[in-house]
C-alpha positions in Angstrom: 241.3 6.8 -49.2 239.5 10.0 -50.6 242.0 12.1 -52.2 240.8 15.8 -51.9 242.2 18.6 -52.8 243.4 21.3 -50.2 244.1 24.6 -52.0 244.0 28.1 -51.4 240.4 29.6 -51.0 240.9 33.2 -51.9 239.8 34.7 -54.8 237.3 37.4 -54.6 238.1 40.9 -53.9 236.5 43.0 -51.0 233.7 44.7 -51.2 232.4 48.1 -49.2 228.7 48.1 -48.1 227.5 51.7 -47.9 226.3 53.4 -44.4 224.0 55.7 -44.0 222.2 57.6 -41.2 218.3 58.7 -40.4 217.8 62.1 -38.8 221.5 62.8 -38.4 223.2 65.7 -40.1 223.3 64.3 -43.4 220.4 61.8 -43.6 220.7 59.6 -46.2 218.5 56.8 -47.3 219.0 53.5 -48.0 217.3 51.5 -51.4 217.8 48.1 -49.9 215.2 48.6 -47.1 214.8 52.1 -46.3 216.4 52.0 -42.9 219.6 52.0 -42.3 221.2 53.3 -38.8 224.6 53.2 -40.0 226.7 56.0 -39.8 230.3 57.4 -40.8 232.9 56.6 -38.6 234.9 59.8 -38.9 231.4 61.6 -37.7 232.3 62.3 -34.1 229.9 62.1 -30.6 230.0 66.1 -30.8 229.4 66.6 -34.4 226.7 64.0 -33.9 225.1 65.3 -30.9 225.3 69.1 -32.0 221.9 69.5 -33.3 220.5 67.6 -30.0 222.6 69.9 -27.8 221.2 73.2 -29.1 217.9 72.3 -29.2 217.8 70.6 -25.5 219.5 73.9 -24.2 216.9 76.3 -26.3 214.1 74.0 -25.3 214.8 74.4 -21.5 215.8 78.1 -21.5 212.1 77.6 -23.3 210.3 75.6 -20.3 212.4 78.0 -18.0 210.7 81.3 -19.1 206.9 79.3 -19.2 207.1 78.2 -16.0 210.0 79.4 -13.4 211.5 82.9 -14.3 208.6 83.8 -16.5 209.5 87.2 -18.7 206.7 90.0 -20.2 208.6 89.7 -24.0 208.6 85.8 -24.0 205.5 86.0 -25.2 203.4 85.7 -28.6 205.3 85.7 -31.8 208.8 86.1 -30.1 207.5 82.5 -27.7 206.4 80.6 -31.2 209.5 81.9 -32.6 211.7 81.0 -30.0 210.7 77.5 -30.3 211.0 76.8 -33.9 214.3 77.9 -33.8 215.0 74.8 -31.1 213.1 73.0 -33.2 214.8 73.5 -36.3 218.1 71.9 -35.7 216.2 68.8 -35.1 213.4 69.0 -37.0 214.8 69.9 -40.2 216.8 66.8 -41.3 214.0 64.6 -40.2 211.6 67.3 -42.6 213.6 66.5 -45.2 213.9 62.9 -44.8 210.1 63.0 -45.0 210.2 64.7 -47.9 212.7 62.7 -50.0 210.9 59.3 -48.9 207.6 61.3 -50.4 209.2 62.1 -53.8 210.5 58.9 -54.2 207.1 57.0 -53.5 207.4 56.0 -50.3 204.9 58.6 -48.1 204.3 56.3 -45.1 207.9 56.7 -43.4 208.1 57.1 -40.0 209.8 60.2 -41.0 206.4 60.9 -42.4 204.7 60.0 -38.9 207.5 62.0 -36.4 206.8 65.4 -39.1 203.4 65.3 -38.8 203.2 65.0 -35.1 205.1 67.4 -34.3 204.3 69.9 -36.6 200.6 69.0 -35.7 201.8 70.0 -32.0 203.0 73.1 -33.1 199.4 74.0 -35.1 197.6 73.3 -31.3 199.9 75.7 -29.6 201.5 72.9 -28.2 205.2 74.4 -28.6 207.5 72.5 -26.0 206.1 69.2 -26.7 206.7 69.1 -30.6 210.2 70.2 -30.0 210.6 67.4 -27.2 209.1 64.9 -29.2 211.4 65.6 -32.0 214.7 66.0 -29.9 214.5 62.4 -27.9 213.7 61.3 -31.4 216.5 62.2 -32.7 218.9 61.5 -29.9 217.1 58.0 -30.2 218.2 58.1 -33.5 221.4 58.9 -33.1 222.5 56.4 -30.4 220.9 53.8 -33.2 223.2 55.2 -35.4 226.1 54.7 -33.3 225.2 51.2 -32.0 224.8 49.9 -35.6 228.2 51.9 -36.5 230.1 50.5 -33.9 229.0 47.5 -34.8 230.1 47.6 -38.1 233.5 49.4 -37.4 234.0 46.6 -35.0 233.6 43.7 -37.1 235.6 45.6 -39.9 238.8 46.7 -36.8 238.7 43.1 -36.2 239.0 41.5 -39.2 240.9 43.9 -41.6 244.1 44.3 -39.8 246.5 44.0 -42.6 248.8 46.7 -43.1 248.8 49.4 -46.0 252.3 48.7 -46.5 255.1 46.0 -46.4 258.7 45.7 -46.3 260.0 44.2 -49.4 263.3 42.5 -49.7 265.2 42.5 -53.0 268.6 42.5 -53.9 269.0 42.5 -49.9 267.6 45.7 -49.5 264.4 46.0 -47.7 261.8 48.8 -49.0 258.8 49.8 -48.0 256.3 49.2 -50.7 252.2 49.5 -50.5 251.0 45.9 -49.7 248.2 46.5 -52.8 251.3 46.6 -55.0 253.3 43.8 -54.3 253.7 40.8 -57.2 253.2 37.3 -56.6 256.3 35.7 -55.7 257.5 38.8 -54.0 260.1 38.2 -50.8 258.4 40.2 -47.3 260.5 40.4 -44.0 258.2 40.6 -41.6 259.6 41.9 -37.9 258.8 40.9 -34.9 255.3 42.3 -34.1 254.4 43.1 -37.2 251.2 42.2 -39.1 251.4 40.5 -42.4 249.7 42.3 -45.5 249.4 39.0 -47.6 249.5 35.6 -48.1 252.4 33.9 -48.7 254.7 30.8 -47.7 257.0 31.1 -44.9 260.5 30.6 -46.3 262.2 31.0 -42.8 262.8 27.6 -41.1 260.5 28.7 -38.8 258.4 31.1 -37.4 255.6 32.1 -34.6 252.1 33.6 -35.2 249.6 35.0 -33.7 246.6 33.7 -35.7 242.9 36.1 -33.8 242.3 38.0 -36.5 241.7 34.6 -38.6 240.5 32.1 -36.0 239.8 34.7 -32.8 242.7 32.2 -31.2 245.7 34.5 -29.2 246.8 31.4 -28.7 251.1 31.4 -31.2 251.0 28.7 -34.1 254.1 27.5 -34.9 254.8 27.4 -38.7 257.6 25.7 -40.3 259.4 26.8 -43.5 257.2 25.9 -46.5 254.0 26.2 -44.7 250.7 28.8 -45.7 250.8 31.7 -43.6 247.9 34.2 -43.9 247.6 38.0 -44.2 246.6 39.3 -40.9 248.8 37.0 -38.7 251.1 38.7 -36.4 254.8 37.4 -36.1 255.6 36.8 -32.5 259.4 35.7 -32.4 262.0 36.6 -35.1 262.6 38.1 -38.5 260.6 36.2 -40.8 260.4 36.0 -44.9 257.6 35.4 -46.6 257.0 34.9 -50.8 254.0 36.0 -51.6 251.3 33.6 -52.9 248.3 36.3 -53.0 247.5 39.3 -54.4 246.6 42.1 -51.7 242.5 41.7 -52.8 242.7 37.6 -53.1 244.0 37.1 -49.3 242.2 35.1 -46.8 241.4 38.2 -45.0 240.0 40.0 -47.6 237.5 36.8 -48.0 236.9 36.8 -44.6 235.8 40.1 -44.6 233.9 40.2 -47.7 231.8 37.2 -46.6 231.0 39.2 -43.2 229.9 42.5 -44.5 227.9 40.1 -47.1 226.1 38.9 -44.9 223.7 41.9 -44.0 222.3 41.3 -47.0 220.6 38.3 -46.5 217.9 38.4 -43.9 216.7 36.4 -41.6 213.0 35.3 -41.5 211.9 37.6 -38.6 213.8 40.3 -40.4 211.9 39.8 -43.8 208.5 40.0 -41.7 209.0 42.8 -39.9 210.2 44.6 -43.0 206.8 43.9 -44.3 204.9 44.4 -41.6 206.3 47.5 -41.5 204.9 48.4 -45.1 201.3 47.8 -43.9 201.6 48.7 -40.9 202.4 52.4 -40.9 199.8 53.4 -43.4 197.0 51.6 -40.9 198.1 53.7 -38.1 198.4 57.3 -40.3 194.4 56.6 -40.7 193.6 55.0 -37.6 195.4 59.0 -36.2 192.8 60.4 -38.7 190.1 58.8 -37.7 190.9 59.3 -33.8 190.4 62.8 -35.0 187.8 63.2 -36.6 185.4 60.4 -36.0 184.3 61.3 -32.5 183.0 64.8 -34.1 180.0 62.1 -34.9 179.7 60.8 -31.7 181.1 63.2 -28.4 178.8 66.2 -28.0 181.0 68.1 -26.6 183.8 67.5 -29.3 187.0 70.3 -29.3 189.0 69.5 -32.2 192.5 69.9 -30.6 191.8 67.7 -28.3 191.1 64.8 -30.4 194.0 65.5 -32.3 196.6 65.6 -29.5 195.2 62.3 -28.9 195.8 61.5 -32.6 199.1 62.9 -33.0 200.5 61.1 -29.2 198.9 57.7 -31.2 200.9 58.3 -34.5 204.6 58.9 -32.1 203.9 56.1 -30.2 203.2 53.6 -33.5 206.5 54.6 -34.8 208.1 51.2 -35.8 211.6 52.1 -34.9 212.2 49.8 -32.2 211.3 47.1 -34.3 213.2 47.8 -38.0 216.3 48.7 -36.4 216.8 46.6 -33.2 215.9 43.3 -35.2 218.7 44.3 -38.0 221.3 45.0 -34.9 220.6 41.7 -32.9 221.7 39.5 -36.3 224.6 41.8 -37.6 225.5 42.0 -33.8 225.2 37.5 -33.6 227.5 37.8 -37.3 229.9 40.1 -35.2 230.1 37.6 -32.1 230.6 35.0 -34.2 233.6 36.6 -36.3 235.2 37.3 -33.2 235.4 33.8 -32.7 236.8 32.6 -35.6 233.2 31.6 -37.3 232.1 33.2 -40.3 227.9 33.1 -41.1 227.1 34.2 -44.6 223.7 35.8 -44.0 221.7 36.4 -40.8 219.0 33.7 -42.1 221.8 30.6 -41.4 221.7 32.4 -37.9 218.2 31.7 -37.8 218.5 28.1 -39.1 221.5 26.9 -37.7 219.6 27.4 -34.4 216.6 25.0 -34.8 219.4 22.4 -35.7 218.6 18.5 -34.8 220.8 16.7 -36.7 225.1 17.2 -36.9 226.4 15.3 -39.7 230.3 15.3 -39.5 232.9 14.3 -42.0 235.8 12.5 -40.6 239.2 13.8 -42.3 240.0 16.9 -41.4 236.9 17.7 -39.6 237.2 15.4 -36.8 240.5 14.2 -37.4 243.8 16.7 -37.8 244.4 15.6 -41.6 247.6 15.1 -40.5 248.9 12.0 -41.2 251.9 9.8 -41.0 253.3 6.8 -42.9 253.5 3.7 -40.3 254.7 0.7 -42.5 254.8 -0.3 -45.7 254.0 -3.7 -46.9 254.8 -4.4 -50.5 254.9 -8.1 -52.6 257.3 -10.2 -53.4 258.3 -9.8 -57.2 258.2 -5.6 -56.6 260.8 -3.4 -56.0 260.2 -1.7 -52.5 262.2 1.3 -53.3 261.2 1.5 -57.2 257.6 1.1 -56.0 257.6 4.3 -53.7 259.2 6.6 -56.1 256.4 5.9 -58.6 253.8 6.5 -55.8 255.1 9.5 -54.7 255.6 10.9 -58.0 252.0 10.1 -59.1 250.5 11.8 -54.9 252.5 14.5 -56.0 249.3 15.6 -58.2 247.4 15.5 -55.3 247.1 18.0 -52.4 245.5 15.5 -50.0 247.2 15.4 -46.5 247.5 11.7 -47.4 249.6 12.5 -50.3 251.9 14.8 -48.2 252.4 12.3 -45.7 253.9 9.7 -48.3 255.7 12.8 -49.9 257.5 13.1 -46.2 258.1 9.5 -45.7 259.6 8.7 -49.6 261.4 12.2 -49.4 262.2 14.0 -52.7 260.5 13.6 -56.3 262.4 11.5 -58.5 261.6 14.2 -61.7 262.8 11.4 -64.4 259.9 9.4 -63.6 257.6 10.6 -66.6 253.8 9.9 -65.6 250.6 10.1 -68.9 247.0 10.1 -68.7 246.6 11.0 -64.7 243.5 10.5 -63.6 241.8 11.5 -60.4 238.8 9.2 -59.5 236.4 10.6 -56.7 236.5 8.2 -53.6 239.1 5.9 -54.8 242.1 7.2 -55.6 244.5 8.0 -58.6 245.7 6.7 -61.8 248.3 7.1 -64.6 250.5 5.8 -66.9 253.9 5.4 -66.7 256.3 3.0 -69.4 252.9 1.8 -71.0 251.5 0.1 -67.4 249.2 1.7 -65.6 249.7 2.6 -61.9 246.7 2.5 -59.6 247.2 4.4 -55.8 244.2 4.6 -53.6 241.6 2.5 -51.4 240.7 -1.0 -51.8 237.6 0.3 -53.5 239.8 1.1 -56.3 241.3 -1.8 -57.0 237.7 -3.7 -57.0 237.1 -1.2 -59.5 239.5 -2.3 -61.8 239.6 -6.0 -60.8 242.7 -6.0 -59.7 243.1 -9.1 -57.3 244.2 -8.8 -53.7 245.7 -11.5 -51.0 244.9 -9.6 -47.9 241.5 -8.5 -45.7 241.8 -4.4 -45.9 239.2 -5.0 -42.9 241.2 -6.3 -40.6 244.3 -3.5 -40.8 243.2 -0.9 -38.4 245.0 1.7 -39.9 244.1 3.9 -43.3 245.3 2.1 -45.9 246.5 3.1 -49.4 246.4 0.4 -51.8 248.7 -0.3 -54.4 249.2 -1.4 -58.0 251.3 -1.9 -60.7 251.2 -3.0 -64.2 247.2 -4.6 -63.2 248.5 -6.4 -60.2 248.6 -5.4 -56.5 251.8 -4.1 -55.4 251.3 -3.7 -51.6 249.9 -1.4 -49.4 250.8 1.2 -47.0 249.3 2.1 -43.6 248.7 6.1 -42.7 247.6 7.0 -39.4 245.7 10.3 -38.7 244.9 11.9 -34.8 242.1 12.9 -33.7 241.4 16.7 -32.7 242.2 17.7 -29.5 239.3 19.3 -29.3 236.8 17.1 -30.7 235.5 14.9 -27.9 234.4 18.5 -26.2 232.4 19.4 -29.4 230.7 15.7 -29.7 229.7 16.4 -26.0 228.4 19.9 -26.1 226.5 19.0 -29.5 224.9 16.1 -27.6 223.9 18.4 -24.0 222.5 20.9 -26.5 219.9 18.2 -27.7 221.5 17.5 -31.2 222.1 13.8 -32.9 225.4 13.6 -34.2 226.6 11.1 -37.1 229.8 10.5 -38.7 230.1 9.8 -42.5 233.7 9.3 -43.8 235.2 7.4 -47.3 237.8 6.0 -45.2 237.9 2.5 -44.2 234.7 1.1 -41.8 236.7 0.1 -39.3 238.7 3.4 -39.0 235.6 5.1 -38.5 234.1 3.0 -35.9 237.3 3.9 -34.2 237.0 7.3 -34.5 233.6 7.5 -33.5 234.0 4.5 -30.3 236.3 6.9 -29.3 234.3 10.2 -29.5 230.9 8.2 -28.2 229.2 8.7 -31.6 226.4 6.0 -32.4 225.7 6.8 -35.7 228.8 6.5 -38.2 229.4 5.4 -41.4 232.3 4.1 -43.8 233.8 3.4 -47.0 231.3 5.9 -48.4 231.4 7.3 -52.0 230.3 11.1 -52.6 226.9 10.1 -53.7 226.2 7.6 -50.5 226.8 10.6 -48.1 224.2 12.4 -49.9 221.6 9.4 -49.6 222.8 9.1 -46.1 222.0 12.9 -45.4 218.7 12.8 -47.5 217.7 9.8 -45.5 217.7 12.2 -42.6 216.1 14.7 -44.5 213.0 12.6 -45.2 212.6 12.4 -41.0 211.7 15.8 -41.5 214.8 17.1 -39.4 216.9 19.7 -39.6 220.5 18.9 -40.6 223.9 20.5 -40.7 226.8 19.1 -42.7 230.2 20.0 -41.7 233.1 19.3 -44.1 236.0 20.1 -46.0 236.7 18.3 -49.1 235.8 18.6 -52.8 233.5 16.0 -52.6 231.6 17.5 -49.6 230.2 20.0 -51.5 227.5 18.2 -52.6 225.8 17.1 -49.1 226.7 20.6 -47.8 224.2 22.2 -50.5 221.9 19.7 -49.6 222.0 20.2 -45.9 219.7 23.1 -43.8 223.1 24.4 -42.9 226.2 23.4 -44.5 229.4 24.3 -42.4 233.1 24.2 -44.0 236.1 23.9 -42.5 238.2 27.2 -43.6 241.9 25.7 -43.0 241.9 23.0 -44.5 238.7 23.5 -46.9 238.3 23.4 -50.2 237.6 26.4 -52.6 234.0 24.4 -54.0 232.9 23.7 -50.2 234.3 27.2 -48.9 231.8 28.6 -51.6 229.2 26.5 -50.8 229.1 26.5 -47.1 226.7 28.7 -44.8 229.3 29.3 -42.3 232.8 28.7 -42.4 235.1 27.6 -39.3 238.1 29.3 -39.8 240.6 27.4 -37.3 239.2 23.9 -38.1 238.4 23.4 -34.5 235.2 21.2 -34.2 234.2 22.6 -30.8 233.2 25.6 -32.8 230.4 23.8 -34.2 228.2 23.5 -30.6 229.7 27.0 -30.5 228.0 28.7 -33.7 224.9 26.6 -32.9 225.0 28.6 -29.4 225.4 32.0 -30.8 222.4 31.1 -32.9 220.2 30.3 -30.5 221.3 33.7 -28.4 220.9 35.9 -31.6 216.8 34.3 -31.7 216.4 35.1 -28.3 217.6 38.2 -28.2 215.7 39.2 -31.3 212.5 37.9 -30.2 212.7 39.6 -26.6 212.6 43.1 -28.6 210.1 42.0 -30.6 207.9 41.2 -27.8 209.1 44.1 -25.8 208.6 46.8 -28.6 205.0 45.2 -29.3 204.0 44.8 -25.6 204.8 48.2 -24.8 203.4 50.1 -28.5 200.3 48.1 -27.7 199.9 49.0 -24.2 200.3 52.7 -24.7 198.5 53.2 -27.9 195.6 52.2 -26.3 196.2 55.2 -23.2 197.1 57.3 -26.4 193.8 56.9 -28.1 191.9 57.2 -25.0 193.5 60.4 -24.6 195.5 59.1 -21.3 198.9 59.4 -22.5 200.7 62.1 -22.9 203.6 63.3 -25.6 206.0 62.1 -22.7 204.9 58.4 -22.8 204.5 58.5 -26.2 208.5 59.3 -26.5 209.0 56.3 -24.5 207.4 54.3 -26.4 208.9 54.8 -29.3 212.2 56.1 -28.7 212.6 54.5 -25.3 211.6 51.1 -26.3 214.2 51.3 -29.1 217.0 52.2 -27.2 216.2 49.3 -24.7 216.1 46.9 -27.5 219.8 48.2 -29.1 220.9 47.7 -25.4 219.7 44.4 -25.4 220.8 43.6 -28.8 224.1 44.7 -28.4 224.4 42.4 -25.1 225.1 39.7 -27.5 228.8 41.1 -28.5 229.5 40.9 -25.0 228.3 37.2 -24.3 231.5 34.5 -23.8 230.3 31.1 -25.8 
């Protein structure tokens, strides 16, 4: 028997990651990597759209007096004039942008590149054009800005639903009270169909939740008085009262959260590269413009200056990298966002990268493939022993222990004897417990244990079937008991989809051998493993390693940990895990369901694709009309599609991934 321990994760408060917006009406930039779509939430489409509005109206009243009800005053300085003014409301932010970026060091924006071409348009008379160019930029712009917001707001709707305030029972009297006030070990009544603002344990004999803002599961859970329920959970059936385990900012939720908006900062490996690629490659095109312009004065005879720069400005619109910096960004956070909304939490878009080259699963047994929930089924103890005596020691001494092995002997014995004074407990990783009690020492565990201490046995633990936890008492063995656990429901569908998906799957559990081979029979896993300590699952895993394959562990005990940090992707299970392998994990399965695993492998592998598609697209396409461009056979017009057109067909494909069923 392993005896983990099964705690509350919680702890860290939630953090706000700022927004900001690029040629909107207050562009701001970002320090971390200079472009970020974000953008308020309380901005609405109007207020957004304003600038775009008036300057699309101007410009075709513009194009209207050129070319269809043409007027004698529309005409010289009032014509220029005219068009600066539609320009302006545009134009300016993005001016400004380009100068800010300037100031602080950073010329080669593409700020820098959509001010230059426009206002280069403007110098060849070319009026309509440079306001056109800069209006579908900035609408361009601004439906970034909304697809990255909605993105975010979406996550954030889905995640944080507690509510701001609580009804708090005291003296019998329920009062409202802000849930970022209330004390630990403060009563809640919590009304039918109302959300819970914090963690807490159900005092009611019983109650029904709706879990999907933890686990994405509509699905009621039925708790029972005593049990964990979570902030965020709705209660479906009765009045319910909850004592408070949690401060507001140490919830589940407020972990959950914080994990998820943590996760944009860590980028994937296509992200990194196109951030610098970015770097190097703006400042090539801003000369290759120049020397469009100017070099063929060496070479064309009959060489007219705006010519050649019309072709240089159309070049620098089209090598705008937009489509690239912010459609890459989007298909991650939007793969993060998928995979929230199914109950699986990825702590940076790189394990979205990794998790999708996967070859190897490597699965602990308890309470990843099993419920955890187990059950006493006899109890054999020697002649010379007290039965009854016996029990009450044990159950005093797995009352130290939060294993659901301990809480299955504490439901079988039934209430803690509290005279029974234990010294000197001792926890010993993979084996069990041990302690003192009347100057003999009590030993509670696996048979490993009592090999440890030489402590003799009469019986083969390899031929019970069952778990079994070994007992013994004053140096000699007391008896055993046998403890049944069930497998998941659900995990015979995940061992199935892992293995269609191409993936090698292998079980490594400290339980019993012969329990494992069950297990694994059972699910139609080849590869499985028993009676392992902490350190043999990590020279398990590193003998997989030194294949040169890609592994994921997936665990939830203390003693996980350790092969989860040493794993490509190391995946925790968020019900039942530990606080050590919570904090360690990549991603975290909130609902313990193992068929999430083939699941989160899934969205991986649809987050890559999606990403690559726009990076081929946007390349493709740049590459295709840069070269019209700088033979002077594009036009402004293709050059807008190009850029902004290209990037607004890779959002719309990058958002199609918040839409996809797994």
């Amino acid at each position: 028997m392993e005896h983990l321990h099964k705690e509350e994760k919680i702890k860290k408060k939630k953090t706000n990651q700022p927004s900001c917006s690029c040629a909107h009406d207050e562009p701001v930039h970002s320090d971390d990597d200079g472009h970020d779509h974000g953008n308020s939430g309380d901005i609405s489409l109007f207020k957004m759209f304003l600038p775009a509005l008036i300057s699309f109206g101007l410009l075709l009243i513009g194009i209207g007096f050129d070319n269809y009800f043409e007027q004698n005053w529309f005409s010289g300085y009032v014509r220029i004039a005219w068009y600066i003014i539609a320009y302006l409301p545009v134009g300016f932010p993005v001016l400004k942008e380009a100068f800010e970026s300037i100031r602080k060091g950073d010329v080669f924006s593409e700020f820098f590149l959509m001010s230059i071409a426009t206002l280069g348009a403007f110098a060849i008379g070319e009026y309509p054009e440079g306001v056109a160019v800069m209006l579908f930029y900035t609408i361009g712009e601004n439906f970034q800005g909304l697809a990255v917001s909605r993105a975010k707001s979406n996550i954030k709707s889905l995640l944080d639903q507690r509510p701001d305030e609580v009804n708090v029972l005291e003296n019998n009297i329920s009062t409202k009270v802000k849930a970022a006030d209330v004390a630990i070990g403060a009563i809640i009544q919590l009304k039918a169909g109302e959300k819970l603002g914090l963690d807490g344990e159900l005092l009611s004999d019983s109650a029904s939740f709706n879990t999907a803002a933890l686990t994405g599961e509509s699905k009621p859970d039925t708790k029972v008085k005593g049990e964990a329920v979570l902030a965020g959970m709705i209660n479906g059936s009765t009045i319910a009262l909850v004592k408070v385990t949690a401060a507001y900012n140490d919830s589940k939720l407020s972990k959950i959260l914080e994990m998820v908006q943590n996760a944009v900062t860590k980028k994937a490996p296509a992200e990194l590269f196109i951030r610098k690629f970015a770097k190097i490659y703006t400042p090539i095109v801003v000369y290759l413009a120049i020397a469009i312009c100017l070099l063929p004065m060496l070479f064309v005879s009959n060489y007219v200056f705006s010519e050649w720069l019309y072709r240089a400005l159309v070049f620098l619109v089209i090598s705008c990298p937009c489509a690239l910096v912010i459609s890459i960004p989007l298909g991650y956070f939007g793969g993060i966002g998928a995979a929230s909304k199914n109950g699986i939490l990825f702590k940076g878009s790189n394990f979205l990268d990794s998790i999708s080259t996967i070859q190897n699963v490597v699965m602990d047994k308890t309470g990843t493939m099993t419920e955890g929930v187990f059950k006493v089924q006899e109890v054999i103890i020697q002649e010379g022993f007290d039965k009854d005596e016996i029990l009450k020691l044990v159950n005093v001494l797995e009352s130290q222990s939060t294993h659901p092995v301990a809480t299955a002997i504490h439901n079988h014995v039934g209430q803690i004897d509290a005279s029974i004074i234990l010294k000197n407990v001792e926890e010993i990783s993979g084996h069990g417990l041990k302690a003192e009690i009347n100057g003999k020492e009590l030993h509670v565990g696996n048979f490993k244990l009592m090999d440890k201490f030489n402590i003799n046995y009469n019986i083969d633990p390899n031929a019970v079937v069952y778990t079994t936890i070994a007992i013994a008492y004053d140096k000699k063995f007391a008896g055993y008991l046998t403890i049944a656990d069930e497998i998941k429901a659900d995990a015979q569908e995940a061992v199935t989809k892992l293995k269609d998906l191409g993936v090698k799957v292998t079980m490594l559990s400290g339980d019993k051998t012969n329990v494992v081979q069950f297990v694994a029979n059972t699910l139609g896993i080849t590869n499985a493993f028993g009676d392992l300590l902490p350190e043999d699952k990590v020279n398990k895993l590193n003998e997989i390693k030194a294949k040169n394959e890609t592994v994921a562990f997936v665990g939830d005990g203390v003693n996980d940990a350790p092969v989860i940090a040493l794993s490509t992707v190391g995946i925790a299970m968020g019900g039942l895990g530990s606080d050590a392998t919570i904090e360690t994990a990549d991603v975290v399965i909130q609902d313990d369901k193992p068929s999430k695993i083939p699941m989160a492998i899934n969205i991986g592998k649809q987050t890559k694709k999606i990403v690559w598609q726009n990076i081929t697209l946007a390349f493709v396409v740049k590459a295709f009309v840069l070269i019209l461009g700088a033979g002077g056979l594009a036009t402004m017009w293709e050059a807008v599609f190009a850029d902004v057109g290209v990037a607004l067909l890779a959002i719309l494909n990058a958002v199609r991934i918040q839409k996809m069923k797994f």
